[in-house]
N, C-alpha and C positions, 0 to 999 in steps of 0.2 A: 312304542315307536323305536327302531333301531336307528341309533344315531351314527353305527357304523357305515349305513348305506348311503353315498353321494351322490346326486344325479351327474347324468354325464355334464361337460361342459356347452354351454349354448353354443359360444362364442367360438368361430373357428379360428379368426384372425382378430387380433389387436392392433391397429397403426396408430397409437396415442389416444386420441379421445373416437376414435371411430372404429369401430367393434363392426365386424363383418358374422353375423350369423352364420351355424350351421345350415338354420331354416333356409337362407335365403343360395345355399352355392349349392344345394340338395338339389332348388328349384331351377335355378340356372342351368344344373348339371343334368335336368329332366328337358331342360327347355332345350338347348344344346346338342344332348344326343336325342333326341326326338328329331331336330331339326337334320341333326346328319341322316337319320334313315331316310326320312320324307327326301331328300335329295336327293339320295342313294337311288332311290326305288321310283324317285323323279324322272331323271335321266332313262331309265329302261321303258318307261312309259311316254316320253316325248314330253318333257317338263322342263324349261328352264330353272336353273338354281336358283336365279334371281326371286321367281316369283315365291318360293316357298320361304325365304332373307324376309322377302318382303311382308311374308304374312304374317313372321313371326313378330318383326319390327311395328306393325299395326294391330294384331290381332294378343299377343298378349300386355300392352297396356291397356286393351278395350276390357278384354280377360279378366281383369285385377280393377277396373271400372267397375264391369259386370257385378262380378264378384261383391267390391264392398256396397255398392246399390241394394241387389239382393239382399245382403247381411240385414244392412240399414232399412228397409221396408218394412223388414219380419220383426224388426226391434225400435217402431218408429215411437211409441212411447217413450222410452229410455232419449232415444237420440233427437226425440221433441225438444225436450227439458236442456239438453247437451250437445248442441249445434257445434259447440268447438270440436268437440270430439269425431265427427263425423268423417272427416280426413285424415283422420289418427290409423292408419293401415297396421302400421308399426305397433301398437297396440292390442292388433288381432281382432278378426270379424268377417273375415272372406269366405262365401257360400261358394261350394265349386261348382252348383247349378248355374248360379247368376254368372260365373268366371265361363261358363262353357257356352250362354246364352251369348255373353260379350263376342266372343271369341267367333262362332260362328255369323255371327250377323257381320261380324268384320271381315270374316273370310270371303263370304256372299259376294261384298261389293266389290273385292279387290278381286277373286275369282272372275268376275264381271268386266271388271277395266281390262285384264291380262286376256280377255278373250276365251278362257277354259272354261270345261264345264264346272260349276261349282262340287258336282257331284262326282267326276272327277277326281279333283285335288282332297275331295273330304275320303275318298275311297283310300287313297294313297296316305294321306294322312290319321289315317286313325290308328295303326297299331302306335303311332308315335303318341298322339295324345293319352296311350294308355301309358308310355314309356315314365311322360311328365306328372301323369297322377302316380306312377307307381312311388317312383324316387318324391315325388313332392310328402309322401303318408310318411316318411320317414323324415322329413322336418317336423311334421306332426310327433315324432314318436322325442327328435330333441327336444323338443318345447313341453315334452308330458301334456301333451293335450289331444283331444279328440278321440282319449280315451272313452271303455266300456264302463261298465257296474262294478263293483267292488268281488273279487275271488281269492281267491289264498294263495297261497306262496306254492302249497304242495300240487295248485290245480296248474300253473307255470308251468312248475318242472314236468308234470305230467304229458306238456306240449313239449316235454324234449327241448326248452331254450335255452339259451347260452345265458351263462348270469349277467352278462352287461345287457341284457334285455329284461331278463326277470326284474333286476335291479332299478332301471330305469324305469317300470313299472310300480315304481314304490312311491307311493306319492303323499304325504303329509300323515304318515303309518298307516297307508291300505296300501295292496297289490290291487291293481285294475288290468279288465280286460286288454288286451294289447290287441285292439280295432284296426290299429294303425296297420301290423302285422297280417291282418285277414286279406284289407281291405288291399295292401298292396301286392300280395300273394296271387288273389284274384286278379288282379289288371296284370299280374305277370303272366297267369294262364293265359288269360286274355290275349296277349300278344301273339303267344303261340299259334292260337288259335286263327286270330287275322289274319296272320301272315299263312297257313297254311290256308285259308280259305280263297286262298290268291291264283292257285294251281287249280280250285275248281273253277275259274273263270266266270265266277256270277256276274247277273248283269250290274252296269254300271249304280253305282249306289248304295246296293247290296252290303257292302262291306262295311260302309261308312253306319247300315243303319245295325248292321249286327253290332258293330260296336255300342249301337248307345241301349242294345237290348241285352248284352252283355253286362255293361256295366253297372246298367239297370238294375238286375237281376240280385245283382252282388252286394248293389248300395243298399238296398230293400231290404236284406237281412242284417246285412251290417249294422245300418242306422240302429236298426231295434235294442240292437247291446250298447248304444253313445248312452251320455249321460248329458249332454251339452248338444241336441237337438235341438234347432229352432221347432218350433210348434206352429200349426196352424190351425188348430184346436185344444182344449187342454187333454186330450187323448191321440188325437193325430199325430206324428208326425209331417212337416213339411217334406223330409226329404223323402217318406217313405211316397205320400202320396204323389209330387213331384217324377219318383220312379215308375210308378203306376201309371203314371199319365205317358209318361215315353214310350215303354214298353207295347201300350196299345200303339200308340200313337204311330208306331216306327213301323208292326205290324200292318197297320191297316195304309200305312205311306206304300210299304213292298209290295202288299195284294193291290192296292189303286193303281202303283206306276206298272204293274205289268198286264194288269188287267188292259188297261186304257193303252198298252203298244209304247209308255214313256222309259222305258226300260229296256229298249232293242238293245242298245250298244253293249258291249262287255268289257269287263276289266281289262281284259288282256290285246284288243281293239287294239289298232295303231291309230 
């Protein structure tokens, strides 16, 4: 073990006894500029700013709801025995399936009260939701968690990384995959991508679902290098099968809605 190597600091702020995480101003800072494109690109599309305040303001406490439920489902033995534990967020246990399930079922009904289409506002909003996962893997990466498998120093460098990255990958004398780094890389593409797929003017929805076949896509390899995978079998992966299920899922949602004529409208539509 090299004793010379320190991880980085969690803690970004100290106000006496209240310690402000890295984790937590990463997520903010994803939640935030997520929220300013979705408004940006609100506006050009006939969106009040209000309602997008609003979705964030409802839809990610449902998120971080979502979120620890999921955890807590897949870990109901553990947290049988440990009921106290179960509101312990702070602790760590947030699935971003169950945070994404939260978050859209919140968007649904508030999409609904504001009068828009749901499918709409998720068009408009999805390269942001990749904005918040992307910067959110890089709280992952201060906490040293949701790391890969064990790899060596020289396979690192071999990725060309900076050493406050190798380094932080050093974890109780192993170097681990840096998942964090794949995983956020992708949702960077990913954005590009959305946002470019704006100018072909696909029909309304389109967007919203490449996003979740995108991410899909991403998460399905990714997962396979975690080490700290929930299971849903003792060979399964949950996330991976979970990705599986969208990826169809979203497909056969695209060929249904334009099959059946639910898909006229286009993005670009006034």
């Amino acid at each position: 073990m090299d004793s010379t190597i320190q991880p980085l600091n969690k803690v970004f702020l100290q106000l006496g006894p209240l310690s402000i995480k890295w984790y937590g101003v990463l997520i903010g800072t994803g939640v935030l500029l997520g929220l300013w494109l979705a408004i940006r690109e609100g506006k050009r599309r006939g969106v009040h700013e209000e309602t997008f305040m609003d979705i964030v303001l409802i839809a990610v406490p449902a998120a971080i709801l979502g979120a620890r439920i999921y955890y807590v489902l897949f870990n109901l033995d553990y947290y049988s025995k440990h009921l106290i534990e179960i509101p312990q967020i702070w602790s760590g246990g947030l699935a971003i399936h169950g945070g994404l399930i939260g978050a859209f079922i919140a968007s649904y009904f508030i999409a609904k009260k504001k009068g828009y289409s749901f499918w709409k506002l998720a068009d408009i909003a999805a390269p942001s939701i990749l904005v918040g996962q992307m910067l959110g893997r890089w709280g992952n990466f201060m906490n040293q968690e949701a790391h890969g498998g064990p790899v060596t120093r020289a396979f690192l460098e071999g990725l060309y990384l900076p050493n406050w990255i190798i380094n932080q990958m050093y974890i109780d004398g192993t170097y681990y995959h840096p998942t964090f780094l794949y995983e956020s890389l992708w949702s960077f593409v990913g954005i590009i991508v959305l946002i470019s797929l704006r100018r072909f003017n696909l029909r309304r929805g389109e967007i919203f679902l490449s996003y979740l076949i995108w991410y899909s896509v991403g998460r399905y390899f990714i997962e396979g290098l975690r080490t700290d995978s929930l299971m849903l079998t003792d060979t399964i992966r949950m996330a991976q099968f979970i990705s599986v299920l969208i990826i169809v899922g979203a497909i056969i949602i695209l060929i249904y809605r334009r099959v059946k004529g639910l898909s006229n409208d286009r993005y670009l539509d006034a």
